[in-house]
C-alpha positions in Angstrom: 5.5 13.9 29.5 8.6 12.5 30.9 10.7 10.5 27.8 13.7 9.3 29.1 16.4 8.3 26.3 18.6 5.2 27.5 22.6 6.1 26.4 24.3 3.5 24.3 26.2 2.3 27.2 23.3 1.7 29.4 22.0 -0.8 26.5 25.1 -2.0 24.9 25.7 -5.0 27.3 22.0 -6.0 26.6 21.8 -9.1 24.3 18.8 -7.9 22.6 20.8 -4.7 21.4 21.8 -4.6 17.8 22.9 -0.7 17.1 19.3 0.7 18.0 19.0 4.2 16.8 16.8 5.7 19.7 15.1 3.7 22.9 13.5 5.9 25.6 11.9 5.3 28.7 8.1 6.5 28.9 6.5 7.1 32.3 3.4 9.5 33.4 2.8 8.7 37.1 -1.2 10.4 36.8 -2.1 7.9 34.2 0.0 4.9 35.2 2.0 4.5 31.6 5.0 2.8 31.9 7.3 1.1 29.3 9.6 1.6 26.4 10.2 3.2 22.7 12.7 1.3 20.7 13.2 2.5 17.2 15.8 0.5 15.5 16.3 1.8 11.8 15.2 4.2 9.9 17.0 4.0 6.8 13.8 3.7 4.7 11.8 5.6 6.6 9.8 6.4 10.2 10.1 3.8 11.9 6.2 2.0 12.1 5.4 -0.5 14.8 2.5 -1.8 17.1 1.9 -0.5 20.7 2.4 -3.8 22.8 0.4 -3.7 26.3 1.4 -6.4 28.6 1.6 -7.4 32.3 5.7 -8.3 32.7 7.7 -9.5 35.0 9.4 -6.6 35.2 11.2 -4.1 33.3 14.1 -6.2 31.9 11.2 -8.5 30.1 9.8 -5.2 28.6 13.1 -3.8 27.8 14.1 -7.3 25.6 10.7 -7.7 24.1 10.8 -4.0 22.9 14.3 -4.5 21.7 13.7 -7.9 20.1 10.2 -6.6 18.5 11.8 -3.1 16.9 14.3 -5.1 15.2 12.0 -7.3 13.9 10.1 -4.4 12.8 12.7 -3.1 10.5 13.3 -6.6 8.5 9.2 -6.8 8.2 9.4 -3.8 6.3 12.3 -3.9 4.3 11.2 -7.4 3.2 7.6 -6.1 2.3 8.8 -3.3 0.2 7.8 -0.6 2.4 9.4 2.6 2.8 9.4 2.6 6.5 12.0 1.6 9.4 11.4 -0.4 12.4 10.2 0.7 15.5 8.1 -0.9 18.4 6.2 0.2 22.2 5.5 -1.6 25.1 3.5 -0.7 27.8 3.8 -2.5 30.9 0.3 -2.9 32.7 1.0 -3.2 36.5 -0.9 -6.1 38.5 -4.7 -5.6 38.5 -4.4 -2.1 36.6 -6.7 -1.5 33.8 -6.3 -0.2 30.5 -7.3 3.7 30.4 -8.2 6.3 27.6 -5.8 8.4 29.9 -3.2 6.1 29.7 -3.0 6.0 25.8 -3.6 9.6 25.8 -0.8 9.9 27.5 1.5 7.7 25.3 0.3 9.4 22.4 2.1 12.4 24.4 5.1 10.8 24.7 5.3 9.6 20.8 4.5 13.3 20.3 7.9 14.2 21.7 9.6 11.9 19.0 8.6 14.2 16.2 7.4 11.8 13.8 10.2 9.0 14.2 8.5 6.4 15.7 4.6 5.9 13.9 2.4 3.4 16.0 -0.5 1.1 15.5 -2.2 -2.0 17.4 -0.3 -5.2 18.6 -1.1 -7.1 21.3 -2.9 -5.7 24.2 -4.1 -3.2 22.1 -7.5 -2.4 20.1 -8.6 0.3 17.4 -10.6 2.2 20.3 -7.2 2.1 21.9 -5.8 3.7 19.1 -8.2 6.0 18.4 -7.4 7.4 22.6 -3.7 7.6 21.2 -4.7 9.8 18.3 -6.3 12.5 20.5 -2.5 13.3 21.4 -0.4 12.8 18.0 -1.1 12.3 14.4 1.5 9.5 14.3 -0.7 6.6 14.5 -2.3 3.8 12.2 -5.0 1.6 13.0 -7.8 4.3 13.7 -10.9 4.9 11.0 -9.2 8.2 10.4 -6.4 6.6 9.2 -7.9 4.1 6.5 -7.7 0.5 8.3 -9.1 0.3 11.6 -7.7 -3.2 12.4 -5.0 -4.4 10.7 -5.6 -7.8 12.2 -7.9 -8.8 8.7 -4.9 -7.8 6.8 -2.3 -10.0 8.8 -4.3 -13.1 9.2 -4.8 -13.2 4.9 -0.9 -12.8 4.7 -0.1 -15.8 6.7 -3.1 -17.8 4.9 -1.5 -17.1 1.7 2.1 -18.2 3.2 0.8 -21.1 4.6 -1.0 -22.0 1.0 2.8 -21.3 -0.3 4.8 -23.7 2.0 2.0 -26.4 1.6 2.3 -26.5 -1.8 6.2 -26.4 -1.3 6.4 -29.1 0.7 3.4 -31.3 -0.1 3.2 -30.3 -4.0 -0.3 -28.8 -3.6 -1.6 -25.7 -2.5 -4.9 -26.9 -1.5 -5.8 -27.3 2.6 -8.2 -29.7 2.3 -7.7 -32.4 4.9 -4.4 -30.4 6.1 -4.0 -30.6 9.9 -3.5 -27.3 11.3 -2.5 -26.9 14.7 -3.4 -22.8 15.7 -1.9 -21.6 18.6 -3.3 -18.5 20.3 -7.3 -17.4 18.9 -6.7 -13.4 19.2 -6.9 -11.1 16.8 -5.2 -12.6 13.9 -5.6 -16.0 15.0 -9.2 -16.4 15.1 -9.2 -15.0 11.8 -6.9 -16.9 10.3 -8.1 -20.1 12.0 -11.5 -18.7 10.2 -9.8 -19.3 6.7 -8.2 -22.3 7.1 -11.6 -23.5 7.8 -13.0 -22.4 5.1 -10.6 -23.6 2.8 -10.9 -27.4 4.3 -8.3 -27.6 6.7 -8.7 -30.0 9.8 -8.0 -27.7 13.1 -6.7 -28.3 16.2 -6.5 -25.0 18.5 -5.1 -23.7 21.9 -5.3 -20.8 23.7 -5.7 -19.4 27.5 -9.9 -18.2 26.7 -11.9 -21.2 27.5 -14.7 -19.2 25.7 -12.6 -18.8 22.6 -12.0 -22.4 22.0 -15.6 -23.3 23.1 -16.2 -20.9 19.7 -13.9 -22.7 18.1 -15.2 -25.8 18.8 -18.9 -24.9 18.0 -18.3 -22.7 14.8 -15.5 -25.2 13.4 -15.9 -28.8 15.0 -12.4 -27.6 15.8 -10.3 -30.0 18.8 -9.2 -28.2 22.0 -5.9 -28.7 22.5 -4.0 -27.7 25.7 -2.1 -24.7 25.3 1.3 -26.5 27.0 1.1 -29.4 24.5 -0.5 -28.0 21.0 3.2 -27.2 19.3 3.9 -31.0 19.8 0.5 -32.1 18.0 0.7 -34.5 15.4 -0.1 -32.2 12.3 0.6 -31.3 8.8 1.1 -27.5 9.9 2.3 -25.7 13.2 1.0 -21.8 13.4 2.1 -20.1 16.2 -0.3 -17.2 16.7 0.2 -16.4 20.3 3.4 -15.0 22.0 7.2 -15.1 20.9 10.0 -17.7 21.6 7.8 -20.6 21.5 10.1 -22.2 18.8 13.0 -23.3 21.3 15.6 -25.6 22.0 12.8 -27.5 24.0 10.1 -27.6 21.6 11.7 -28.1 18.8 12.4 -31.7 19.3 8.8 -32.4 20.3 7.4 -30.6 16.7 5.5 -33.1 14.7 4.4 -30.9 11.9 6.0 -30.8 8.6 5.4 -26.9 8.5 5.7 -24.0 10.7 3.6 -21.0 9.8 2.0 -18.4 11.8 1.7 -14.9 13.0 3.5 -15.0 16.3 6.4 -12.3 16.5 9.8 -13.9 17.5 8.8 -17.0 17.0 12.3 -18.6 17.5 13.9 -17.7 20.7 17.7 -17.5 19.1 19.3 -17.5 16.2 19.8 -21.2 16.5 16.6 -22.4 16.4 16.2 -21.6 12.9 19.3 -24.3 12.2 17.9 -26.6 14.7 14.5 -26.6 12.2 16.0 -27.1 9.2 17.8 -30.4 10.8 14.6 -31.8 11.7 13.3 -31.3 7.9 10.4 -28.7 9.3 9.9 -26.5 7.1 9.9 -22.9 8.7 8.2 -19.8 7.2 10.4 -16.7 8.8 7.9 -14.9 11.1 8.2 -11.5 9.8 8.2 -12.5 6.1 4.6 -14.2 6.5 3.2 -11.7 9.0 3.7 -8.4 7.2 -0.4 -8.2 5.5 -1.0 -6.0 8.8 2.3 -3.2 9.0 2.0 -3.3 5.0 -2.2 -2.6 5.0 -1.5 0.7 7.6 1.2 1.5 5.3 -0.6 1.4 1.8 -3.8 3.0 3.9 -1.8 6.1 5.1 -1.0 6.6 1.7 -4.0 6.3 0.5 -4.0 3.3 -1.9 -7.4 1.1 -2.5 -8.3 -1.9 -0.9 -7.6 -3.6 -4.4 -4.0 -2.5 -4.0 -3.4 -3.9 -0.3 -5.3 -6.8 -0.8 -2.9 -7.8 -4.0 0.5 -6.4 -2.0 -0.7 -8.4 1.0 -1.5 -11.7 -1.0 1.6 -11.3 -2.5 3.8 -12.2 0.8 2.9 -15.8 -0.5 5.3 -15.4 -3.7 7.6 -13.8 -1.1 7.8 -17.0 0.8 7.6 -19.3 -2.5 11.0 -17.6 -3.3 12.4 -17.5 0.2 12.0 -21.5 0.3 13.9 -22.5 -2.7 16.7 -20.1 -2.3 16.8 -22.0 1.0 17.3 -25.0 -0.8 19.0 -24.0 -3.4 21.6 -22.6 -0.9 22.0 -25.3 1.9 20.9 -22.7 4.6 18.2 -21.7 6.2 14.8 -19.7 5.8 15.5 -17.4 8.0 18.9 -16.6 7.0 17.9 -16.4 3.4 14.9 -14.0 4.6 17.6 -11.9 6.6 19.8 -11.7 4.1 17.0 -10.2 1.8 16.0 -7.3 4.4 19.6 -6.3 4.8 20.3 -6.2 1.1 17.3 -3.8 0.5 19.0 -1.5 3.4 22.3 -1.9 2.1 21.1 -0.3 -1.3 19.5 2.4 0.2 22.2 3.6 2.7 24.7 3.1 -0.4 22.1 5.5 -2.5 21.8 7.8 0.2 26.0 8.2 0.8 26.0 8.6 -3.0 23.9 11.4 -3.5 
């Protein structure tokens, strides 16, 4: 199985680079598999990330999205507590080319080669069954029966409810959704389930995504409104989730936001740095992606270990108090979310590297 490593200098003009310990190329011409490793830090641990499957552009898109996604990765789990690094996959699926047992077979291969640094689970593109193919070829997977949780996606969509109940009651002084208007962009995985909650808990929804079927469920199962996908971040709501793809949160849509809140399970939400600023200027309230997304990395995590269900429910409800915190040090400090949420991650790695020169 051919795993190609990519040289410092080969990535070190790339803008999506920040000191990435180990990115390698993954290619089996018999199966198809195509696409990248990126592990970015393991100071606290393997690195643990989801196995992305899309159809890109081309390589460059794969190569930023698995750059962007690892580091990500590594804050989500410093920032949950977990003693794990960060670490992502992509696939890229060529035109018209299906998704194979084979191909995951053969990725499972190639994440054999890396000898237990890089651990991988479901993202998007990818399924349990999918995972279960990978595990037929290494042991250093998550999201299979085997394994304890079989979908994480459960697991993520209760941590963002329980961030979202924490910047309502931030901003609006009450934790309840009743009569909140909830604008959910994307119905996969995590947000049909999420949408599901909200739902229950009173909220109003409005919902977008590329599945005509899925918003016909939406419609029929919630009285949920339709809303096309090009125009739901600019409905008029109480709360924006992004649940679909990252870098919606832009210099373009930013301006046209007319929620009070942004909070969902989309990875990379804001496509630069400066988005986060541009935000907090427009008095939207912004819930730092990985922060409020963790309930899925930290429920394969606490699984592998072999806690109970009691335990990863309470750890995953707790990513609410985690925000809570996150907000009024915000405040407190004149900056923003996502820079206090940064700073948080990088002090946890800071300790341990100091811990581990010390001893």
């Amino acid at each position: 199985m051919p795993v190609i490593a990519l040289s410092e200098a080969e990535l070190a003009s790339h803008p999506a680079f920040e000191g990435h310990e180990e990115v390698v190329r993954i290619e089996d011409e018999a199966t198809g598999l195509a696409g990248y490793i990126a592990i970015h830090d393991t100071t606290l641990g393997p690195s643990l990330g989801g196995c992305r499957v899309w159809r890109y552009a081309d390589e460059g898109a794969a190569l930023e999205d698995v750059l962007r996604l690892s580091r990500g990765m590594t804050y989500k789990n410093a920032l949950a507590g977990l003693n794990l690094g960060g670490g992502k996959a992509v696939i890229i699926l060529a035109p018209g080319a299906p998704k194979t047992p084979a191909l995951f077979q053969a990725f499972g291969a190639a994440i054999e080669e890396l000898a237990g640094r890089y651990i991988t689970a479901e993202d998007v593109g990818t399924t349990p069954a999918d995972m279960a193919d990978v595990a037929r070829a290494t042991k250093h997977v998550r999201g299979t029966p085997a394994s304890g949780v079989a979908d994480p996606s459960p697991y993520t969509a209760l941590g963002v409810f329980h961030g979202i109940l924490a910047a309502v009651e931030y901003r609006f002084g009450s934790s309840s959704l009743e009569g909140i208007r909830v604008a959910v962009q994307g119905l996969g995985h995590v947000g049909w389930h999420l949408a599901e909650k909200l739902h229950e808990a009173g909220a109003d929804l409005l919902v977008s995504d590329i599945d005509a079927k899925a918003l016909a469920r939406a419609e029929e199962a919630w009285g949920a409104l339709a809303v096309p996908v090009a125009e739901i971040h600019a409905a008029p709501v109480d709360l924006f989730a992004p649940c679909a793809l990252g870098a919606g949160l832009n210099a373009i849509t930013i301006p046209q936001i007319r929620a009070a809140i942004v909070a969902g399970a989309a990875n990379n939400q804001l496509a630069e740095s400066d988005d986060a600023g541009r935000l907090r200027e427009r008095g939207i309230l912004y819930a730092p992606d990985y922060a409020i997304n963790a309930g899925g990395v930290v429920a394969l995590a606490l699984a592998g270990a072999g806690r109970s269900q009691t335990e990863m429910r309470d750890k995953v409800e707790a990513i609410g108090a985690t925000l809570a915190a996150i907000f009024a040090l915000a405040a407190e400090e004149k900056t923003t979310t996502a820079a206090i949420a940064d700073r948080l991650a990088e002090e946890r790695l800071t300790a341990v590297k100091r811990r581990s020169q010390a001893a």
